[in-house]
FIMI-753935 format. One record per residue (C-alpha): residue number from 0; residue in three letters; z, x, y. Coordinates in nm, 4 decimals, always signed. Example, Ala and Ser with C-alpha at 12.3 -4.5 7.8 and 13.67 -1.06 7.14 Angstrom:
BEGIN
<n=0	res=ALA	w=+0.7800	u=+1.2300	v=-0.4500> .
<n=1	res=SER	w=+0.7140	u=+1.3670	v=-0.1060> .
// end
This chain:
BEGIN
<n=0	res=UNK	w=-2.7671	u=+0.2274	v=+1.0875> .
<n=1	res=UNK	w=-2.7104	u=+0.3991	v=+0.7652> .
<n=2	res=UNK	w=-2.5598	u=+0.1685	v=+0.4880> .
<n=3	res=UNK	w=-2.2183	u=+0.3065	v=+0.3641> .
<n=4	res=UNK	w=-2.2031	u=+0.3981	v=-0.0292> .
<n=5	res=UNK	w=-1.9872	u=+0.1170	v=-0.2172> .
<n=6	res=UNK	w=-1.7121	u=+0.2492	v=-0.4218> .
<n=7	res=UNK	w=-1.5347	u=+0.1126	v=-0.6878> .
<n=8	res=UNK	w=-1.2359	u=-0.0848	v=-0.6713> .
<n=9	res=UNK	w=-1.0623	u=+0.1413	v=-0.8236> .
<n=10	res=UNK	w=-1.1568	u=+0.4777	v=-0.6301> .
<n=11	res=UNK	w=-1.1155	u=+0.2768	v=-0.2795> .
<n=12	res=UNK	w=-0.8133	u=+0.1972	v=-0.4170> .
<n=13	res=UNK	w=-0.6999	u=+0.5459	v=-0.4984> .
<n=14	res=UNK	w=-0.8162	u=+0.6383	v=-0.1449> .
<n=15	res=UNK	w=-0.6231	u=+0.3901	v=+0.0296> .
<n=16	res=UNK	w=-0.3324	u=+0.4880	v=-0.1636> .
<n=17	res=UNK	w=-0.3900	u=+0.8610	v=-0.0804> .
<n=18	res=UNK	w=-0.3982	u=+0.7759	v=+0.2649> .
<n=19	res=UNK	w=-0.1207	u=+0.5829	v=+0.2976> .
<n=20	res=UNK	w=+0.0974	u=+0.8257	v=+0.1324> .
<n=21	res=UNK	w=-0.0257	u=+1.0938	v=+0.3285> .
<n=22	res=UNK	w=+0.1324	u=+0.8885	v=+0.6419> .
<n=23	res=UNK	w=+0.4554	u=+0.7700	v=+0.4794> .
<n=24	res=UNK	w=+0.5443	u=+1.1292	v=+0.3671> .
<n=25	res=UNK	w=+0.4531	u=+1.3018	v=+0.7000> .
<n=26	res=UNK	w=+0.6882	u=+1.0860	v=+0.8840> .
<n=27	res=UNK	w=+0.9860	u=+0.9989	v=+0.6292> .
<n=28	res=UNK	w=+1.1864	u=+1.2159	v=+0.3931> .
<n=29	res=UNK	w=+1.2300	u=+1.1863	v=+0.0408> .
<n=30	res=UNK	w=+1.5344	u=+1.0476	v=+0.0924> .
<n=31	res=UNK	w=+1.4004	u=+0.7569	v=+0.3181> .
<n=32	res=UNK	w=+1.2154	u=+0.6396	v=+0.0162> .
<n=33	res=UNK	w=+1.5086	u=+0.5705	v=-0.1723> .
<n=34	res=UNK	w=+1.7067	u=+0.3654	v=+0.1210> .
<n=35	res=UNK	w=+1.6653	u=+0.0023	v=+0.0469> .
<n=36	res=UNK	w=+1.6144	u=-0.0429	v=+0.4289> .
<n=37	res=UNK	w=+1.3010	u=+0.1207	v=+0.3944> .
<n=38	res=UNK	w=+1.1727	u=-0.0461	v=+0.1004> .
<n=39	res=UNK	w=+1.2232	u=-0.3608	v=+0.2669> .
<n=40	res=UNK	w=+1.0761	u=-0.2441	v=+0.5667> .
<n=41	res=UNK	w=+0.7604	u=-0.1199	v=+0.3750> .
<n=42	res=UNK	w=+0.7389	u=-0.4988	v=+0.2583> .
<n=43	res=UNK	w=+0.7894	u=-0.6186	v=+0.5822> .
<n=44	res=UNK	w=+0.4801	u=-0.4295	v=+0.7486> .
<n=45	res=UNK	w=+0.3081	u=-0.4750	v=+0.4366> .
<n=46	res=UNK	w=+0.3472	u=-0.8859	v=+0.5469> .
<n=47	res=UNK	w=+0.2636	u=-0.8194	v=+0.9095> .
<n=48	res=UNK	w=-0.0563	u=-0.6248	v=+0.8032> .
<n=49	res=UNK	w=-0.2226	u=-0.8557	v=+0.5140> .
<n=50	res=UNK	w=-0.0046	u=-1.1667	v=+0.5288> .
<n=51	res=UNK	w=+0.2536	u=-1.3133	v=+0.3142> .
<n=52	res=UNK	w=+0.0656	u=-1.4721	v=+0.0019> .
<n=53	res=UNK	w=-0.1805	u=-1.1579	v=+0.0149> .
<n=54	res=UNK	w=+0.1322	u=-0.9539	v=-0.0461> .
<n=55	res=UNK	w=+0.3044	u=-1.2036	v=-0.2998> .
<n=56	res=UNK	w=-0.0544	u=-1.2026	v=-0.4704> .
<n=57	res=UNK	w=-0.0672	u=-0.7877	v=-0.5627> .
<n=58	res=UNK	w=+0.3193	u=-0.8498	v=-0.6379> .
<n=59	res=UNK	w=+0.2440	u=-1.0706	v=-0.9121> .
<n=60	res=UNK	w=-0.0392	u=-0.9198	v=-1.0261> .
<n=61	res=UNK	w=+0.1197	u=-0.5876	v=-1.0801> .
<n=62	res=UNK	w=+0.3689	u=-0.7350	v=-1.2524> .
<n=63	res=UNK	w=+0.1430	u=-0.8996	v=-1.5110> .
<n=64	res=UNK	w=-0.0076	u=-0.5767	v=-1.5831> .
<n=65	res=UNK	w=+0.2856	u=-0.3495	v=-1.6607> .
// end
């Protein structure tokens, strides 16, 4: 089994980001985005996916660094 090269935080990052707007823009329209239905929505999944204080973590932490 080959060992998989590590990446920096910051380039998985960027990939994961990539991907995931790959999928949100092949199913939604430009004007889903702004709907605050879907924003909630995204939040919502985001919970389901990671868990709630996972989600409230990157919250805060993005706030602290804007």
């Amino acid at each position: 089994m080959a060992l998989r090269e590590r990446k920096s935080p910051c380039e998985t990052r960027a990939e994961y980001i990539e991907k995931m707007n790959n999928a949100l823009e092949a199913g939604f329209s430009p004007d889903d985005f702004t709907q605050r239905e879907f924003i909630e929505a995204v939040l919502l999944v985001m919970q389901s996916v990671c868990g709630p204080a996972e989600v409230a973590m990157v919250i805060r932490g993005a706030q602290i660094h804007q």
